[in-house]
N, CA, C and O atoms as a GROMACS GRO file, in nm:
protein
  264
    1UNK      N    1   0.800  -0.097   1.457
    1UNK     CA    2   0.745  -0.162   1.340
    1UNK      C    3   0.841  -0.136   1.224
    1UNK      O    4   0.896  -0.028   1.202
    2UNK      N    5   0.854  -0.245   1.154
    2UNK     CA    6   0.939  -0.222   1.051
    2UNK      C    7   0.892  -0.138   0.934
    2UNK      O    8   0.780  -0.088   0.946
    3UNK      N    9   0.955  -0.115   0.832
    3UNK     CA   10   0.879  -0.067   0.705
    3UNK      C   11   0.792  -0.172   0.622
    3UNK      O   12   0.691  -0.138   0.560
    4UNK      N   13   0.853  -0.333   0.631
    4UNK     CA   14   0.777  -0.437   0.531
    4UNK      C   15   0.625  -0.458   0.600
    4UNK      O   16   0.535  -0.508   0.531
    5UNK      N   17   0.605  -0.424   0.720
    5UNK     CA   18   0.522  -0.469   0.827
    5UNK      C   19   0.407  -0.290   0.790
    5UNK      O   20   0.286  -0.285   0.768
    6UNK      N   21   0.464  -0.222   0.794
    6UNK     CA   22   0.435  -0.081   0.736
    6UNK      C   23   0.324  -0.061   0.632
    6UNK      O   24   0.211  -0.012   0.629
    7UNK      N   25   0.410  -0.123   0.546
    7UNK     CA   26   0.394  -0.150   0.401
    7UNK      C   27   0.248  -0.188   0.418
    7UNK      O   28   0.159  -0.103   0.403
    8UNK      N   29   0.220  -0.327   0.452
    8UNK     CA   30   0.134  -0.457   0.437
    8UNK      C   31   0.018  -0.383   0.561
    8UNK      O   32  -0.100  -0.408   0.586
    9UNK      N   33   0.072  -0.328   0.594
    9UNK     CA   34  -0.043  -0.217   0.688
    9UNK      C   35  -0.159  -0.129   0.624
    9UNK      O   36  -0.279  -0.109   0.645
   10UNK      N   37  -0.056  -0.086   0.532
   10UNK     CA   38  -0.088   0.029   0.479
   10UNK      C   39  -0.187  -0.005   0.344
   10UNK      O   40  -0.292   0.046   0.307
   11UNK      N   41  -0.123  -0.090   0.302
   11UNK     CA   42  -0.164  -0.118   0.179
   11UNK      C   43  -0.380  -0.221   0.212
   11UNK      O   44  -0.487  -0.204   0.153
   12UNK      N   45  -0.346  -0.303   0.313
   12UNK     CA   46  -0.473  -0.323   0.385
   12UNK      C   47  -0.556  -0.257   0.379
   12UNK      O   48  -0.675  -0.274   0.351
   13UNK      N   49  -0.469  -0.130   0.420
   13UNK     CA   50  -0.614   0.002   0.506
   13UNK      C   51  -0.632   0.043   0.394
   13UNK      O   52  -0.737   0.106   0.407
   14UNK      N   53  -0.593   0.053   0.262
   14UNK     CA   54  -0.634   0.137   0.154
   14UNK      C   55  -0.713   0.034   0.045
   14UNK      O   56  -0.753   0.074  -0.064
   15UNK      N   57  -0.726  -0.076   0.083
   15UNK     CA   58  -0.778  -0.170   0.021
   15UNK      C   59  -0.945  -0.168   0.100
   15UNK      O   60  -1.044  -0.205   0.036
   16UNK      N   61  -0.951  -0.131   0.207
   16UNK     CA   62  -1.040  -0.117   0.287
   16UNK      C   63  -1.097  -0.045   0.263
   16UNK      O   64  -1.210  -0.070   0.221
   17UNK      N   65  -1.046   0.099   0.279
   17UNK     CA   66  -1.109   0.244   0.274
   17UNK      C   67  -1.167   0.216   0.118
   17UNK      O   68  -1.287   0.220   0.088
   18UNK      N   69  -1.046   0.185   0.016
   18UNK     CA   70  -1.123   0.207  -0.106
   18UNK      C   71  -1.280   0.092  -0.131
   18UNK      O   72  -1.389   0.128  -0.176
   19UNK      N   73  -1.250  -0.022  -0.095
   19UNK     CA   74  -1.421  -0.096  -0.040
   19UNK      C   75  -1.502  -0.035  -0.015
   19UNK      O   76  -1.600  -0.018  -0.087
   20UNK      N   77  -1.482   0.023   0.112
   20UNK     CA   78  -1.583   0.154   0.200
   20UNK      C   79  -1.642   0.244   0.054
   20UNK      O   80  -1.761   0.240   0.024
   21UNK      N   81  -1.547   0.316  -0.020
   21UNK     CA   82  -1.543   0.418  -0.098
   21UNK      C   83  -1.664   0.382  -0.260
   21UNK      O   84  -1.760   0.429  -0.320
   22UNK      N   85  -1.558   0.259  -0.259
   22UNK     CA   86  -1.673   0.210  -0.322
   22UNK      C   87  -1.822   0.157  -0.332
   22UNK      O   88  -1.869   0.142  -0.445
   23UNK      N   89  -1.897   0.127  -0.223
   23UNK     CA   90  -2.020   0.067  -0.144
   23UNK      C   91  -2.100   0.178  -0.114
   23UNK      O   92  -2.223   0.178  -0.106
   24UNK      N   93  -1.997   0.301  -0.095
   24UNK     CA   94  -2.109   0.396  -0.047
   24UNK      C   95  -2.096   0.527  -0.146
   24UNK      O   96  -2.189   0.606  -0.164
   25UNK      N   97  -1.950   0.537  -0.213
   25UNK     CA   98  -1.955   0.704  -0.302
   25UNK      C   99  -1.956   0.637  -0.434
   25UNK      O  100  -2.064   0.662  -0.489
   26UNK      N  101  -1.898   0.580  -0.491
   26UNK     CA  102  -1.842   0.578  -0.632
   26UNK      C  103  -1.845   0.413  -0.679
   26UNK      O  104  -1.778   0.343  -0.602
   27UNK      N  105  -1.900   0.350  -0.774
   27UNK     CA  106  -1.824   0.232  -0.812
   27UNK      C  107  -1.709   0.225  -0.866
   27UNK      O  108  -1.661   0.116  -0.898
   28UNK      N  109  -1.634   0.354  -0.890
   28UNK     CA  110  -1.518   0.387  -0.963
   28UNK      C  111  -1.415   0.367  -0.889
   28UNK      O  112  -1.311   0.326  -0.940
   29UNK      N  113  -1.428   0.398  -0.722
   29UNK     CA  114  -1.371   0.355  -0.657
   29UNK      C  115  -1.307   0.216  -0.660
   29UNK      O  116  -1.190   0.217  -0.621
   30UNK      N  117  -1.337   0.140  -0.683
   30UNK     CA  118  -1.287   0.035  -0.708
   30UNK      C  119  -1.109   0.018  -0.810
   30UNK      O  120  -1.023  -0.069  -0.824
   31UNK      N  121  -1.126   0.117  -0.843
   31UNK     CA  122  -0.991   0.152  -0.920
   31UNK      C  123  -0.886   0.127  -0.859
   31UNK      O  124  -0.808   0.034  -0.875
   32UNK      N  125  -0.883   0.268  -0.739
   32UNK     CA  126  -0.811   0.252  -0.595
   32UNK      C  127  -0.747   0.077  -0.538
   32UNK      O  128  -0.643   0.044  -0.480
   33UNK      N  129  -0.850   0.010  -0.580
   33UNK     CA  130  -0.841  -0.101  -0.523
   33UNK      C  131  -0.749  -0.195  -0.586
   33UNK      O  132  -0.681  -0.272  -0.519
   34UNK      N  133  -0.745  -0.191  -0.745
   34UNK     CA  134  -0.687  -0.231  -0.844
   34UNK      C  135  -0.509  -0.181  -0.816
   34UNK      O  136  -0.413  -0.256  -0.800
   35UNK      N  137  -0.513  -0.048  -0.818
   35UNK     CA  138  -0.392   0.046  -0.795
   35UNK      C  139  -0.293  -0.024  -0.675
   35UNK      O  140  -0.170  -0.028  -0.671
   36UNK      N  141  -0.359  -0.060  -0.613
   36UNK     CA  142  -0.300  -0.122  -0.466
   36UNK      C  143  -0.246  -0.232  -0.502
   36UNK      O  144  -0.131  -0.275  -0.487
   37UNK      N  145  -0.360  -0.288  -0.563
   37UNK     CA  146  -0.278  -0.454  -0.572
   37UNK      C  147  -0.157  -0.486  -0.675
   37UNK      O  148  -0.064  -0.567  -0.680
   38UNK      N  149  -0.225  -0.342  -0.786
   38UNK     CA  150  -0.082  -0.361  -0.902
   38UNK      C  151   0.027  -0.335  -0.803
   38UNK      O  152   0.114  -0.422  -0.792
   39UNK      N  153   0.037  -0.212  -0.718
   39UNK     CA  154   0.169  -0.186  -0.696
   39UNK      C  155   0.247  -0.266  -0.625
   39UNK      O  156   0.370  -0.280  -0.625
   40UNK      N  157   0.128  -0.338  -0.540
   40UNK     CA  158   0.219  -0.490  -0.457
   40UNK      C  159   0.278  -0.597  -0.543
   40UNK      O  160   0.386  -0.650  -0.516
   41UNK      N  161   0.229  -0.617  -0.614
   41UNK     CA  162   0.260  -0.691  -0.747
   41UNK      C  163   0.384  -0.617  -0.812
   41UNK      O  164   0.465  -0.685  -0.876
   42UNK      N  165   0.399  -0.514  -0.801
   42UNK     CA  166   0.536  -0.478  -0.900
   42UNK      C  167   0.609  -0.438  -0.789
   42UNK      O  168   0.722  -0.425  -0.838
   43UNK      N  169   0.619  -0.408  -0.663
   43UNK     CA  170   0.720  -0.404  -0.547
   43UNK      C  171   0.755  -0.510  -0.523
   43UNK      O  172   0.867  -0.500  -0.472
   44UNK      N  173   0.722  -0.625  -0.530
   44UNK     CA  174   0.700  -0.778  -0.517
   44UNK      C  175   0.822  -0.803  -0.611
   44UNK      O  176   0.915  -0.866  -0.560
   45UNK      N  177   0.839  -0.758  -0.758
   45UNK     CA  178   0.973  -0.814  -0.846
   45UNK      C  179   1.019  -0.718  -0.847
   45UNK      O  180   1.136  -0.752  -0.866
   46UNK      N  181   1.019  -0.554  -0.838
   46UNK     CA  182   1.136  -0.460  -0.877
   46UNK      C  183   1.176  -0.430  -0.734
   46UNK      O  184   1.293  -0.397  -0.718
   47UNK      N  185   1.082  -0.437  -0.605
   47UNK     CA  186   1.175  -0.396  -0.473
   47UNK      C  187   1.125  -0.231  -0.481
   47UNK      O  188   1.141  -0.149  -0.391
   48UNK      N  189   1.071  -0.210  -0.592
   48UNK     CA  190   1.046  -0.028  -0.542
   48UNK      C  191   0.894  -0.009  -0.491
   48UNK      O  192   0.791  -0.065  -0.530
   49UNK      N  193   0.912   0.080  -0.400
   49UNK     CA  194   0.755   0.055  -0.326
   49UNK      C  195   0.786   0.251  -0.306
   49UNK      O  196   0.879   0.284  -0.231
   50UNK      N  197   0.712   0.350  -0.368
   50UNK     CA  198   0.666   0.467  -0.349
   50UNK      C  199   0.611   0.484  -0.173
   50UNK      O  200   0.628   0.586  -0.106
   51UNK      N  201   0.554   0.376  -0.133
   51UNK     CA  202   0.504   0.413   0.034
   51UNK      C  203   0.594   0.378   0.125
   51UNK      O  204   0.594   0.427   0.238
   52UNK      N  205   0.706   0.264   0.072
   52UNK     CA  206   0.807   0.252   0.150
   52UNK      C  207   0.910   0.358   0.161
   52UNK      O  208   0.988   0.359   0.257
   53UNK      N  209   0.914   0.436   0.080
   53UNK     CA  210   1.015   0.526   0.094
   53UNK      C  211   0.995   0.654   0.156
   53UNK      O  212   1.091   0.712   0.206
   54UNK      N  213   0.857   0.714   0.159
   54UNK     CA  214   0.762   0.780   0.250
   54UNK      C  215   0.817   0.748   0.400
   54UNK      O  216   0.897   0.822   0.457
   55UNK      N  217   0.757   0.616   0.464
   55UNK     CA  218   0.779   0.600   0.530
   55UNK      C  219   0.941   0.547   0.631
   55UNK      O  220   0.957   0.516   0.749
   56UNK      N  221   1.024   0.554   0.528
   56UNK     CA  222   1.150   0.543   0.531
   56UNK      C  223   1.193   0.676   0.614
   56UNK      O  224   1.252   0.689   0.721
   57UNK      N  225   1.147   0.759   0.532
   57UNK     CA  226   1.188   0.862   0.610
   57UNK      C  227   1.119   0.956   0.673
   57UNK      O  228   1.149   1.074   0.685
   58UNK      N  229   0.999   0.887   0.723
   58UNK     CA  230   0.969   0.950   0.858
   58UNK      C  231   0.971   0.862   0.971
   58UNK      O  232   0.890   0.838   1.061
   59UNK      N  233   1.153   0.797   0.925
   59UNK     CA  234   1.197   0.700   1.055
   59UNK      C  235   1.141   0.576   1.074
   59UNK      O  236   1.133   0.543   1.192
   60UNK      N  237   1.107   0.512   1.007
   60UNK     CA  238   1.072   0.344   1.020
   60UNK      C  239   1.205   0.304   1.011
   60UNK      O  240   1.306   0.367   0.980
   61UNK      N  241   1.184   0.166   1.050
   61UNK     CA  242   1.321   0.096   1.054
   61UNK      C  243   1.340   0.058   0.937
   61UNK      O  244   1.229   0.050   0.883
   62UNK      N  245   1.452   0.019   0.839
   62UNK     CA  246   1.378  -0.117   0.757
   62UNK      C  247   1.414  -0.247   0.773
   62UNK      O  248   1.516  -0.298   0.818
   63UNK      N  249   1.292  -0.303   0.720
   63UNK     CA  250   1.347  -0.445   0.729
   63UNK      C  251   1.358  -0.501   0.628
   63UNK      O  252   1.377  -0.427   0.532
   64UNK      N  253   1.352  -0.666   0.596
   64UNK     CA  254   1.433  -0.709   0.494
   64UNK      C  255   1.372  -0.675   0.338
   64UNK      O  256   1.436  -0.698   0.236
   65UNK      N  257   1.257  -0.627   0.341
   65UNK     CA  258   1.238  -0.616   0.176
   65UNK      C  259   1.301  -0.509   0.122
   65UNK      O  260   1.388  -0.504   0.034
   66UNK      N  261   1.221  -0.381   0.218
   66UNK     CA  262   1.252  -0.228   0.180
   66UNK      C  263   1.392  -0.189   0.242
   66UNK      O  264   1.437  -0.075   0.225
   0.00000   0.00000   0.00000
């Protein structure tokens, strides 16, 4: 699996969990949810992604974004 494929994985499951998080612990949770989408949104024009580089180096491949 690549890192862009990684990425769009990852970012899913935390869009999820924070749903979950929100429905059942916190409506604040919903923040989480916000957080996610800004950062796709600004990896999207600057190319810097904090989870891509995580996973950079615990050996993902990369592919063409990251």
């Amino acid at each position: 699996m690549s890192i862009d494929r990684a990425v769009l994985v990852f970012a899913g499951f935390m869009v999820l969990v924070s749903l979950v998080l929100t429905h059942t612990v916190s409506p604040h949770f919903v923040w989480l949810t916000a957080f996610v989408g800004l950062n796709l949104i600004q990896s999207a024009f600057t190319g810097f992604c904090p989870a891509a580089i995580v996973m950079k180096r615990l050996g993902l491949r990369p592919g063409n974004a990251f």
